[in-house]
C-alpha positions as CSV (number, residue, x, y, z in Angstrom):
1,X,-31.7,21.0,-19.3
2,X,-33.8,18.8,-17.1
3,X,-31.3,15.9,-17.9
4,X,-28.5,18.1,-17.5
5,X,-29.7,18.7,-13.7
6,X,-30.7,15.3,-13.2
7,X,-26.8,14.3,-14.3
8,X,-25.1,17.4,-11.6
9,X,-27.6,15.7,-8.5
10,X,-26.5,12.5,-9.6
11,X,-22.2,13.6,-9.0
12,X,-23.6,15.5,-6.1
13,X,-24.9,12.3,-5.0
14,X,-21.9,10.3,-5.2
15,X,-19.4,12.7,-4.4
16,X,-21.5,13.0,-0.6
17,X,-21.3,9.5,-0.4
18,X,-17.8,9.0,-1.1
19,X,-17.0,11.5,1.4
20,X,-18.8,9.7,3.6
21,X,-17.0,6.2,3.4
22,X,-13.8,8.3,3.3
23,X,-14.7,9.9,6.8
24,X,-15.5,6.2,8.2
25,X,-11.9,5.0,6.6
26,X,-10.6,7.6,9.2
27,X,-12.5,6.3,11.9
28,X,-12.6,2.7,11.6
29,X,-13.9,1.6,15.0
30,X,-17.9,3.7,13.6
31,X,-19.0,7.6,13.7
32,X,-22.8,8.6,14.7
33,X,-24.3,10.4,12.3
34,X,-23.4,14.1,13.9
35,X,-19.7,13.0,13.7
36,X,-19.8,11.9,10.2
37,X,-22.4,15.0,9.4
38,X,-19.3,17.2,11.6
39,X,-16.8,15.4,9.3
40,X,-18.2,16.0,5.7
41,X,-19.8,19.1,6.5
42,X,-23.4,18.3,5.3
43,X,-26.6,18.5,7.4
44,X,-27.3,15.7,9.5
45,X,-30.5,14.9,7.7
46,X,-28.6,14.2,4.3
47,X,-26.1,11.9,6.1
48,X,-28.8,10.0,7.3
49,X,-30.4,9.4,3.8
50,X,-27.1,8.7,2.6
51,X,-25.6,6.4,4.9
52,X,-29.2,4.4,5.1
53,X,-28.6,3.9,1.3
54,X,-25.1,2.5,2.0
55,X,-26.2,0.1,4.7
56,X,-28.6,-0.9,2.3
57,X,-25.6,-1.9,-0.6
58,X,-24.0,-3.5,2.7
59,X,-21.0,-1.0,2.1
60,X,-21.6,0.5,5.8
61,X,-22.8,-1.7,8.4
62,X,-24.9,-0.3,12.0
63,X,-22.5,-1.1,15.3
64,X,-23.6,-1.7,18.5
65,X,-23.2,2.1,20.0
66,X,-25.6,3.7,17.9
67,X,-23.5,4.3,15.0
68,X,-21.8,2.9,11.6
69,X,-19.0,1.6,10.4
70,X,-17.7,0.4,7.0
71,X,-19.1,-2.4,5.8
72,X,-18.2,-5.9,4.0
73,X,-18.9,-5.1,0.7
74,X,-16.1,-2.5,0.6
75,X,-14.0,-5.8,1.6
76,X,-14.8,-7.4,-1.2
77,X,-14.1,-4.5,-3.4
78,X,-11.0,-4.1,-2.3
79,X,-9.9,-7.8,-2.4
80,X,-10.8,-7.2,-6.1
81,X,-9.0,-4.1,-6.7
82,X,-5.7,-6.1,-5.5
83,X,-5.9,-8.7,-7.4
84,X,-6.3,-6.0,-10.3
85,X,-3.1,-4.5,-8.5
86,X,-0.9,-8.0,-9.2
87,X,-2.7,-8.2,-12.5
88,X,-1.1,-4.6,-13.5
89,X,2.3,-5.4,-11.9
90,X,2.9,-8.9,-13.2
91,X,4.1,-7.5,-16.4
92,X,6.6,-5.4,-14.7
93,X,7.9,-8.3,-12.9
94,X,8.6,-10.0,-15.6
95,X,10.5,-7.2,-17.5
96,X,12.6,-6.3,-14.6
97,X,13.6,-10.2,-14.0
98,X,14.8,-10.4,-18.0
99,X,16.7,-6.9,-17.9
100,X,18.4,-8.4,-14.4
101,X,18.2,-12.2,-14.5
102,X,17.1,-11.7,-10.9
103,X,14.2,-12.5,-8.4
104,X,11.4,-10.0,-8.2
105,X,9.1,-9.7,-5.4
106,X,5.7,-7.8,-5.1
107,X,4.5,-7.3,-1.7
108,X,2.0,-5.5,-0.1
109,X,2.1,-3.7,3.5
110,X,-0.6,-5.2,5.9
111,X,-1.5,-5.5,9.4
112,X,2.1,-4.2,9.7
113,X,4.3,-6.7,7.8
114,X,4.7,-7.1,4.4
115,X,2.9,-9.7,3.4
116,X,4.3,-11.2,-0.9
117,X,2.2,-11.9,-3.2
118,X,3.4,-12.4,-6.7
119,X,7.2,-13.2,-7.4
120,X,8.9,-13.9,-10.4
121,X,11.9,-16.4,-10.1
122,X,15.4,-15.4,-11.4
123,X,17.3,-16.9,-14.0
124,X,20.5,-17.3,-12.2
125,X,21.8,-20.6,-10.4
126,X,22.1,-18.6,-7.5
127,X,19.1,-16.7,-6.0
128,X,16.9,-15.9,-3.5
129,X,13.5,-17.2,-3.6
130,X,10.5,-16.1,-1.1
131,X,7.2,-18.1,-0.7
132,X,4.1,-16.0,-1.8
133,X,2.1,-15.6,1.7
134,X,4.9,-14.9,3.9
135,X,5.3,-12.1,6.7
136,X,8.5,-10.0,6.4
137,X,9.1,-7.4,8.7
138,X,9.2,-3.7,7.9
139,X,12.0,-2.2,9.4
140,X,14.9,-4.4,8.3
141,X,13.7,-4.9,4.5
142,X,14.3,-3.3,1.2
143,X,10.8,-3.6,0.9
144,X,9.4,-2.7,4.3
145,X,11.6,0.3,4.4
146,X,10.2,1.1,0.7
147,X,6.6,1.4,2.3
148,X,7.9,3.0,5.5
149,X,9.3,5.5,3.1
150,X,5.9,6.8,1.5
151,X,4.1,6.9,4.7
152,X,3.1,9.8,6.9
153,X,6.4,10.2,9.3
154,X,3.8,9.6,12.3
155,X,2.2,6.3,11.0
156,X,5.6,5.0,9.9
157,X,7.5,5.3,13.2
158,X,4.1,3.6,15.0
159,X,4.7,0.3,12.8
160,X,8.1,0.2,13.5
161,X,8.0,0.6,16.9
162,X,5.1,-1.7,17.2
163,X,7.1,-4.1,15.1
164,X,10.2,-3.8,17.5
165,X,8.0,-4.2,20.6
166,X,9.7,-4.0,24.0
167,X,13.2,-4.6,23.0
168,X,12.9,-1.1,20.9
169,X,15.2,0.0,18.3
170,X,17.1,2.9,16.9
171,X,14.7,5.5,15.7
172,X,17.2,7.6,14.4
173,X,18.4,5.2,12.2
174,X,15.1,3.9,10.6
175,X,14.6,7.5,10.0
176,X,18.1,8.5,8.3
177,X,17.3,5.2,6.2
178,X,13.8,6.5,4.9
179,X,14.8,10.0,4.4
180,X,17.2,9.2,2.0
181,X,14.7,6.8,0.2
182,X,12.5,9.6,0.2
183,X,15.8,11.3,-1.6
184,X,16.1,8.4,-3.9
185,X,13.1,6.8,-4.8
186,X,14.1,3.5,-3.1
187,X,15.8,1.9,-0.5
188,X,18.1,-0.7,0.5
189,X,18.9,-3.9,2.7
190,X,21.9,-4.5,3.3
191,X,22.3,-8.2,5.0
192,X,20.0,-6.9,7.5
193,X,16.9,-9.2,7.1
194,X,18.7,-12.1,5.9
195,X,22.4,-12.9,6.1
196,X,24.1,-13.6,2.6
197,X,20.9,-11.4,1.0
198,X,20.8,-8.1,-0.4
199,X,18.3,-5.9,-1.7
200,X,16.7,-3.2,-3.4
201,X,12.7,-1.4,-3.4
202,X,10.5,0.9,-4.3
203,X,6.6,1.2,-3.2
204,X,3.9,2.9,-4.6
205,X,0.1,3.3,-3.4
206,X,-2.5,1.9,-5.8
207,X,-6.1,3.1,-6.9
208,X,-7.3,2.3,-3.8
209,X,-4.9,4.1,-1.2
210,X,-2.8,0.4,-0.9
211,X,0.4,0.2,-0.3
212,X,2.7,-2.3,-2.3
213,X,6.3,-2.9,-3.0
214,X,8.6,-3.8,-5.4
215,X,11.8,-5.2,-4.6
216,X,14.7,-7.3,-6.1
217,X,16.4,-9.6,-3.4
218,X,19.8,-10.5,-4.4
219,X,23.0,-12.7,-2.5
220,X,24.9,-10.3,-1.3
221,X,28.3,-11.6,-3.4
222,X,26.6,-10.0,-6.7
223,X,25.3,-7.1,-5.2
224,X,27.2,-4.5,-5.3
225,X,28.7,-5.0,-9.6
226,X,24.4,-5.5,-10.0
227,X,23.2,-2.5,-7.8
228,X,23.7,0.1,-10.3
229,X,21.7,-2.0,-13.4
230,X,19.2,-3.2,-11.0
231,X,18.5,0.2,-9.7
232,X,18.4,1.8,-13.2
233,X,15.8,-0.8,-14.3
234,X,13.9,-0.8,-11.0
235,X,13.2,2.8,-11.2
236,X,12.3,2.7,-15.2
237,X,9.3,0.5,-13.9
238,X,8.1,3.2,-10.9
239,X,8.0,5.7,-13.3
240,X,5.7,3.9,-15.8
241,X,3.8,2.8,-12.9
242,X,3.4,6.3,-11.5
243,X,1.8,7.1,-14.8
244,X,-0.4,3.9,-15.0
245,X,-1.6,4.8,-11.6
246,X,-2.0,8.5,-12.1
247,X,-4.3,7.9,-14.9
């Protein structure tokens, strides 16, 4: 029985503590210990024993205005959790490239662009080909609009109109765009990013809250006798990954 209580405390434990770094995730500039205590619900006292035993695993670090904020060891945990995130895609890559013969693209939405990281060429004479590590914006992309599309409304029309900057943009239409990704589980470009180049996405979050995309750039003179193949096949691999991930 003794064990058995020993084991509860133990998930007690680390349930408080995740809360914890999930309340700071929220608040990314730091929390004193009465905001986080406010946040979480726990007495002030058990915050401070569990956020002095964070700080001391460097996964919260003390700021300057008498509070904390998260630390470096969570970046570090995270770079490894998306490499484990291209690890678990790569397959997928390669299956949708041999059902389509085309280029596939995984991306991942940060500091508002998305930024690629893996890509799989196609086997076709004619295709478009991406450098991994290069910005593409959100608004105008299959994948960008993917992302936008499983985003909180609020946080998705603050990128894009932080990505259009003073020249603005039409809001309405970004939005008709993602609700009907929403509809259909993935969304289009249609020349809009890159003249001569269509394309087609879908994005999912990963174990850690991440956003990422998948998407199939293609020239636009194959585009439309591909879309419905390239769709099909596209939306096959969400589904599987929906499962990996809910697991």
């Amino acid at each position: 029985m003794k064990d058995d209580a020993k084991s509860k405390d133990g998930i007690q434990v680390i349930a408080r503590a995740a809360a914890v770094l999930r309340a700071l995730k929220e608040g990314q500039t730091g929390l004193s210990l009465g905001q986080i205590a406010d946040k979480v619900g726990l007495p002030r006292s058990t915050v401070q024993r569990i956020v002095a035993a964070l700080i001391d695993e460097r996964l919260l670090i003390a700021t300057r205005a008498a509070g904390v904020r998260l630390g470096p060891e969570l970046q570090a945990l995270a770079e490894a959790a998306r490499t484990n995130t291209v690890d678990l895609c790569r397959p997928h890559l390669n299956a949708l490239m041999s059902a389509t013969g085309e280029t596939v693209d995984l991306s991942v939405l940060r500091g508002g662009k998305m930024v690629f990281l893996d890509q799989v060429q196609g086997s076709h004479r004619l295709r478009a080909v991406s450098s991994v590590g290069e910005h593409f914006a959100l608004t105008t992309t299959a994948n960008g609009r993917a992302a936008l599309s499983i985003l909180p409304e609020d946080h998705a029309t603050a990128l894009a109109v932080a990505e259009w900057g003073p020249a603005g943009g039409k809001l309405s239409d970004l939005q008709a765009r993602l609700a009907l990704a929403r509809e259909l589980g993935f969304a289009e470009d249609n020349d809009d990013h890159t003249e001569g180049i269509s394309a087609i996405g879908i994005a999912f979050r990963d174990f850690g809250g991440e956003v990422f995309a998948i998407s199939l750039p293609i020239p636009t003179s194959r585009f439309a006798e591909r879309r419905a193949q390239v769709t099909a096949a596209l939306l096959a691999v969400q589904a599987d990954l929906d499962g990996v991930l809910a697991g």
